[in-house]
C-alpha positions, -999 to 999 in steps of 0.1 A, spaced: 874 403 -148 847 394 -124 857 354 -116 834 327 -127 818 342 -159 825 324 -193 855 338 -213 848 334 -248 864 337 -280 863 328 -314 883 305 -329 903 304 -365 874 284 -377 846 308 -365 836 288 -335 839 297 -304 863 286 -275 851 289 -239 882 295 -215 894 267 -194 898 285 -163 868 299 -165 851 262 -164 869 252 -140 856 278 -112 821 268 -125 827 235 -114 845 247 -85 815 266 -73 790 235 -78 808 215 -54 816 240 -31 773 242 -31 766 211 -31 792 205 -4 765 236 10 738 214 10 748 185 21 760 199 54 736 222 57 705 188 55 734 172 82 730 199 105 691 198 98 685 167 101 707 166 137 681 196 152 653 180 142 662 144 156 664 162 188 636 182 189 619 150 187 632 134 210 628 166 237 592 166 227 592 129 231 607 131 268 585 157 279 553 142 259 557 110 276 576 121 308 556 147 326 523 138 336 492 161 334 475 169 368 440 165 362 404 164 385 387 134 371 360 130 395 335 140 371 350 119 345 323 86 342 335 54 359 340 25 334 318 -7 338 348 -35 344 321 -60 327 330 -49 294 362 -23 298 387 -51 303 426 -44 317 456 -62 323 490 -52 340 513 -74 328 546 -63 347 558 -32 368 593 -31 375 622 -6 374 632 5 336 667 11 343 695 1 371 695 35 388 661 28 400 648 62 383 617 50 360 595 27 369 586 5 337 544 -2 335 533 -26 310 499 -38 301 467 -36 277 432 -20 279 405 -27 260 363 -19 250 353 -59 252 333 -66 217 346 -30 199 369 -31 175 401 -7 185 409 18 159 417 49 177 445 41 206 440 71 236 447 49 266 467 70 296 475 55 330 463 79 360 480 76 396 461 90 424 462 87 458 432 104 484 410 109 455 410 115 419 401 152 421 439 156 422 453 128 396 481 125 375 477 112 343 508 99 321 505 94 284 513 58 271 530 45 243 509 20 221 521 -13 220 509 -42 193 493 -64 209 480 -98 187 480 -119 215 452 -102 228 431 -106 200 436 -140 198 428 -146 237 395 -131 235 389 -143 194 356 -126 194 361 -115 161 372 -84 169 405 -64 168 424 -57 199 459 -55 184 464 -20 194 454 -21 231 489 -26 245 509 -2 263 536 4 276 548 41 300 577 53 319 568 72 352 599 88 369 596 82 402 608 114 418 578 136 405 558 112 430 558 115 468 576 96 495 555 66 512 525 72 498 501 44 480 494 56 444 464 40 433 458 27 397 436 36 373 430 42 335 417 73 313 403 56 281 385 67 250 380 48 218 365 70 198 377 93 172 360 126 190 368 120 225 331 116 233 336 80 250 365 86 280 357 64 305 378 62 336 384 25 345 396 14 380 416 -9 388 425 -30 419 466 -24 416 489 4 435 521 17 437 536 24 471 567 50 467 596 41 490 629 54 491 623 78 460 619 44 442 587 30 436 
């Protein structure tokens, strides 16, 4: 008899008995699919964590090599930036660690798309590196204009070894507050980064 199907019979009193065994592999077979399931969400649930984080190394790792010479020049009047700290983001000297905030000076920020660009001779050959937002309330309350700045911090990673040996990487910033990329401005700054060493 095919295992796991009910064995039924009927009882001296007309009702009807339902085989022991046979409930037991019923219950045998639940567990063994629930048992299934939960490994099979484990194993899910381990891909997916590092797909994420391979898509997060290589969004936020690798910058994009980009000419942004056409791309307009930001008035500093009203596109404000500050670096707060560059330093090395781990002991072996590998990543250098850029922290900071950018900001439209009397515009609310809603939409977060700041990237940090290094370029050296000119910016028809740039690199641009995408940032991670950082919450900034302190900024707010330094300008308290009345407007929110809370999400112009940032804070990006650049491994030093995709940059070459003694040269002066200039500073600057692709930004766009806007919700349809129409408003990238390309702000300058008056910072650099002078690679030495394969260290920064």
């Amino acid at each position: 008899m095919p295992s796991g199907l009910l064995i039924a019979a009927k009882g001296n009193d007309g009702g009807v008995i339902v085989s022991e065994k046979a409930g037991n592999d019923i219950v045998v077979r639940k567990e063994k699919m629930t048992e299934r399931i939960s490994i099979g969400l484990i194993v899910f649930g381990a891909v997916f964590t590092l797909f994420v984080l391979a898509f997060q190394y290589f969004y936020y790792g690798y910058p994009r090599k980009m000419d942004l010479s056409d791309v307009q020049i930001a008035d500093t009047e009203s596109y404000r930036y500050f670096i707060d700290s560059i330093s090395d983001s781990n002991t072996q000297g590998e990543y250098t660690y850029v922290r900071g905030w950018v900001l439209h000076e009397g515009e609310d920020l809603i939409h977060f798309n700041t990237e940090l660009v290094l370029y050296s001779d000119d910016l028809s050959e740039a690199f641009v590196f995408r940032t991670k937002m950082q919450s900034r309330t302190d900024v707010t309350t330094h300008f308290d204009d009345g407007y929110d700045y809370d999400s112009s911090g940032f804070v990006v990673n650049i491994k030093n070894s995709l940059l070459d040996d003694d040269t002066v990487w200039y500073i600057a910033f692709l930004y766009d507050d806007t919700q349809d990329g129409s408003g990238e401005r390309l702000i300058i700054t008056d910072k650099a980064l002078i690679c030495e060493d394969d260290e920064l």
